[in-house]
C-alpha positions as CSV (number, residue, x, y, z in Angstrom):
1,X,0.0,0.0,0.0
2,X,1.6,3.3,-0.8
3,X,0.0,6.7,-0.4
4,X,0.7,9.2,-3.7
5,X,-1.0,12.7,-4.6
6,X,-2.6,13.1,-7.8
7,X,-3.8,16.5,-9.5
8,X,-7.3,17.1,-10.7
9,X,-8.0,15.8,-14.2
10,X,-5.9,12.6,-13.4
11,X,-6.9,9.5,-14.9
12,X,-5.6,6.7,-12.7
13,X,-7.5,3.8,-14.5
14,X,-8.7,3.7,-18.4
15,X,-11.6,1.8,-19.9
16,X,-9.8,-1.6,-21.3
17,X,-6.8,-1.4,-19.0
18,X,-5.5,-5.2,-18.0
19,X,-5.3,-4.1,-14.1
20,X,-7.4,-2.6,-11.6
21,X,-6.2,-1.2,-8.5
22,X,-7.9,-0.3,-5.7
23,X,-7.6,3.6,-4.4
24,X,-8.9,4.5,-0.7
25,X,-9.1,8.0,-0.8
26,X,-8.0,10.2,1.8
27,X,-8.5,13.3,0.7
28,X,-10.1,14.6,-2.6
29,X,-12.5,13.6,-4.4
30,X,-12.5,10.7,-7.5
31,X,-15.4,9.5,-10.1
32,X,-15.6,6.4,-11.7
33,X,-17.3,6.1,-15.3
34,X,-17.6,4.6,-18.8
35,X,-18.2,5.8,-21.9
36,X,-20.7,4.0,-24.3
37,X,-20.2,3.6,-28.0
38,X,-21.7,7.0,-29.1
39,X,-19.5,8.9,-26.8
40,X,-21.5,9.4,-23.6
41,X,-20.3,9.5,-20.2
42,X,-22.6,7.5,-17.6
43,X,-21.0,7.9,-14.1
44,X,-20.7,5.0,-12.1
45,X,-19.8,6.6,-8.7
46,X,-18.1,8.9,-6.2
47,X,-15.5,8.4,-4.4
48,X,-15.2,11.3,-1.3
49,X,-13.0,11.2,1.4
50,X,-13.2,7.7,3.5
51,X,-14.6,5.9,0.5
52,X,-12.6,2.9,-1.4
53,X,-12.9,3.3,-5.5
54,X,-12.2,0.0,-7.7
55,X,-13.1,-1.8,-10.8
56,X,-15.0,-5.3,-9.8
57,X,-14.4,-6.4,-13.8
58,X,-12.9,-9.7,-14.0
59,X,-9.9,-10.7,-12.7
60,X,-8.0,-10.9,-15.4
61,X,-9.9,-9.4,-18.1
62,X,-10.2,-5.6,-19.0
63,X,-11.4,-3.0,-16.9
64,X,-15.1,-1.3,-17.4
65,X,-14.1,1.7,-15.7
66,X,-12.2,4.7,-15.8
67,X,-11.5,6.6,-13.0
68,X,-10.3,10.3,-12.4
69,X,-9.5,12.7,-10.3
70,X,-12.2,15.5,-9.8
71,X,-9.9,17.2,-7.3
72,X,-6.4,17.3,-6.3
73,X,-6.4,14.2,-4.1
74,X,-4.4,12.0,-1.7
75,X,-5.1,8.4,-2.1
76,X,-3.8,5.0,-1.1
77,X,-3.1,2.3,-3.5
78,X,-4.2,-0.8,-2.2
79,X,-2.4,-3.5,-3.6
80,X,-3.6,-6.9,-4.6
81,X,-2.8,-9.0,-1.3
82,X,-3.4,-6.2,1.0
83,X,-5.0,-7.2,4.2
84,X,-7.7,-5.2,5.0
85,X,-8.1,-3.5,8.3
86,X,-11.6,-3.7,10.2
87,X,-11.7,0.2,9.1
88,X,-11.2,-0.7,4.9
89,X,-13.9,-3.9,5.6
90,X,-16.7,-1.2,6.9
91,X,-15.8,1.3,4.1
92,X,-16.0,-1.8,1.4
93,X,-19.7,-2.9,2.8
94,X,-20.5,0.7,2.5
95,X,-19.8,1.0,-1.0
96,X,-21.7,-2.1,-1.6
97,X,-24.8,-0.9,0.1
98,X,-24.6,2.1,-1.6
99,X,-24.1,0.5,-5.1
100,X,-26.6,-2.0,-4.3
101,X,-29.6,0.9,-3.5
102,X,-28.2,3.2,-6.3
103,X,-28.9,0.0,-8.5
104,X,-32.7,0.2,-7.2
105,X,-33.7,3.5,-7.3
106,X,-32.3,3.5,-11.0
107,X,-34.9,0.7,-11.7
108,X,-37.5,1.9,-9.6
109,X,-37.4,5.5,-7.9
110,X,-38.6,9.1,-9.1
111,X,-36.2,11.5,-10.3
112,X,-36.6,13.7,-7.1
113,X,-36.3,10.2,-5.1
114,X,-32.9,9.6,-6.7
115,X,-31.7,13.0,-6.5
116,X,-33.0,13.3,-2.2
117,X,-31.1,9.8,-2.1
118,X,-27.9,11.4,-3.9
119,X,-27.9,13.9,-1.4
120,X,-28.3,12.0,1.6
121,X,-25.4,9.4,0.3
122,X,-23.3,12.2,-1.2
123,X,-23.7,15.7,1.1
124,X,-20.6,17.0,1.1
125,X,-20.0,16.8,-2.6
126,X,-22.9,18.5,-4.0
127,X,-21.0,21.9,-4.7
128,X,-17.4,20.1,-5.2
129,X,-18.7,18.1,-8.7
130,X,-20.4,19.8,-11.7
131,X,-24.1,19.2,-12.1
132,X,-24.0,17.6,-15.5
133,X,-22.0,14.8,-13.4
134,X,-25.0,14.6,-10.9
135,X,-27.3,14.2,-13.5
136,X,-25.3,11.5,-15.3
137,X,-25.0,9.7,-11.8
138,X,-29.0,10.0,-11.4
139,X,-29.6,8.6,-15.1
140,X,-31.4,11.8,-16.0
141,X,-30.2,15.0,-18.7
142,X,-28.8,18.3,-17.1
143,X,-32.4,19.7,-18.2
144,X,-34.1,17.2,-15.7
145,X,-32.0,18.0,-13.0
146,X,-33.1,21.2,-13.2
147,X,-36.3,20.4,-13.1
148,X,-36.0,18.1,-10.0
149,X,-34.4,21.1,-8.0
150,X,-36.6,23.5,-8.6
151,X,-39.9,21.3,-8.5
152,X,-37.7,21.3,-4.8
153,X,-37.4,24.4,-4.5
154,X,-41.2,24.7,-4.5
155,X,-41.7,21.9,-2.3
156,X,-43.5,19.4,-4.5
């Protein structure tokens, strides 16, 4: 494990890559996302301070993922081997959790519902990302997003 600084813009991980590391960050902010075959970025997730960021592709085929910097950050690579501490094992079940309700609400929930969830997973990163990125993360256009926060805004 090895701690290293990376700037904003950074791409540690590209789509297709043969390895995938794992990055606990300590301070900063990273995103994880793919890009279809027409060109569109569909973010996967956030990464804030105390999360753990990784691609779960297969073992030894190519990654899915690409992951960048949105801040200048300080991370820990976590190499393959690593034991995990009781702290990393809580922050791994978090992610999961998270992943496995984002996966939900994307099949299930209201626009609002997602964004209210987004917030309440996400709080202190609402004014750190741009909101194009929020509304790729809630599967909805920029346009929507708009909509959602001000039908907020009104209280509906």
């Amino acid at each position: 494990m090895k701690k290293i600084e990376v700037k904003k813009g950074q791409i540690l991980q590209r789509k297709g890559d043969l390895s995938s590391r794992k990055y606990s960050v300590e301070k900063g902010l990273l995103r994880s996302y793919t890009i279809d075959e027409k060109g569109k970025e569909h973010l996967f997730m956030f990464a804030p301070e105390g999360w753990i960021i990784a691609d779960a592709s297969s073992v030894n085929g190519p990654t899915d993922l690409f992951i960048e910097a949105l801040e200048n950050s300080i991370i820990l690579v976590l190499d393959e081997g690593v034991q995990f501490t009781e702290s990393d094992t809580i922050r791994l079940i978090k992610r999961i959790a998270v992943l496995q309700k984002r996966a939900i609400m994307l099949m299930s929930a209201s626009a609002i519902e997602r964004y209210d969830d987004f917030l309440k997973t996400y709080p202190d990163i609402v004014q750190r990302v741009p909101q194009k990125m929020i509304a790729s993360y809630l599967g909805i256009t920029p346009e929507a997003l708009s909509k959602v926060k001000s039908a907020k805004t009104k209280g509906l």
